[in-house]
N, C-alpha and C positions, 0 to 999 in steps of 0.2 A: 775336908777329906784327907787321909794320912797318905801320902809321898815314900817313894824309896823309889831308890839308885838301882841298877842294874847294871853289868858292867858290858860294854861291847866291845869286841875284838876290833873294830875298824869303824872307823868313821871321823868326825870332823869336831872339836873342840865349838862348844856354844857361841864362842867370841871367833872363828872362821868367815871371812868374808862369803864362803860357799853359801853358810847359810844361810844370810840374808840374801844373796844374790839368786839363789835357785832355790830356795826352799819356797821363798815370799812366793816366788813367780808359779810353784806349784799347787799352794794352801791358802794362802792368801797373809797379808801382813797381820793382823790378827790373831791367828792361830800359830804363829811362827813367836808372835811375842808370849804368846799365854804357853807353847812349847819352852820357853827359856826361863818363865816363873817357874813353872812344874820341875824343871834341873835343877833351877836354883834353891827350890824350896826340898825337892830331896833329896839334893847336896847339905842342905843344913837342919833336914829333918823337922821343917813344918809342915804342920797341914794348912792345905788350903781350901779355898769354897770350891765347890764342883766347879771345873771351869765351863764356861758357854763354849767354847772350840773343841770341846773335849770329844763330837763323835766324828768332825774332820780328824782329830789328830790320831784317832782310833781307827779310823778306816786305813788312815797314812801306812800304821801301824808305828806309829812313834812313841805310843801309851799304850800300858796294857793296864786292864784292870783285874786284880787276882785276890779275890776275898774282901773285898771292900776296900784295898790298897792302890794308889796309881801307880803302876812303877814305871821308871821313864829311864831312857838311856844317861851313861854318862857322856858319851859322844854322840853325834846327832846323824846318822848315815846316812852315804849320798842317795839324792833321789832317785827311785826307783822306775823303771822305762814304763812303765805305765804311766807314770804322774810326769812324764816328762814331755808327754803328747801335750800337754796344755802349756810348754812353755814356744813362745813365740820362733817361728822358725829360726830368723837371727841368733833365740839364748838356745836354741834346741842344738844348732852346730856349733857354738862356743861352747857348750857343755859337750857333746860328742868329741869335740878335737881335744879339750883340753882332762877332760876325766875319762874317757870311750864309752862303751856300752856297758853301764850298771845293771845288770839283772839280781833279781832278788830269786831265791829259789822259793817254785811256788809251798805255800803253807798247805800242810796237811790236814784233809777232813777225816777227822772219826766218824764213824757209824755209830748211829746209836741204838 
């Protein structure tokens, strides 16, 4: 399936220890690796096979799909307070103290 970059205004370079450390803890390690083939592949414009993580990473909202395209950030944004309720209380206030309260603004629904 074809790949493209998308550019974000903020977030965390794919080789960030954030991402391993709280991405894994929200998605699972799995999805956090098939998340950095998907950048890496549309940083250099392959396609790749549908990934198997692809409707956690879609829920994430880490991938979007727009005409048969994945498009995937260039930076990987911090996780969102909703996905942060399943990290361990311990990494839930290491992430609070050291990033605060990440809120995402909620996504709008059209009417059809």
């Amino acid at each position: 399936m074809p790949t493209r970059q998308r550019r974000l205004r903020g977030g965390f370079p794919p080789d960030h220890p954030y991402v391993r450390r709280y991405w894994v803890a929200a998605i699972g390690q799995g999805a956090v690796a098939e998340l950095l083939r998907l950048m890496r592949a549309a940083k250099d414009e392959t396609p790749l096979p549908l990934p198997v993580w692809l409707p956690t990473l879609l829920r994430a909202d880490l991938v979007r799909v727009e005409q048969g395209i994945m498009v995937v950030g260039d930076l990987v944004p911090a996780v969102p307070t909703a996905l942060q309720r399943r990290f361990p209380p311990g990494l839930r206030e290491e992430h609070r103290r050291l990033y605060g309260e990440v809120r995402r603004p909620p996504r709008q629904v059209r009417n059809a």
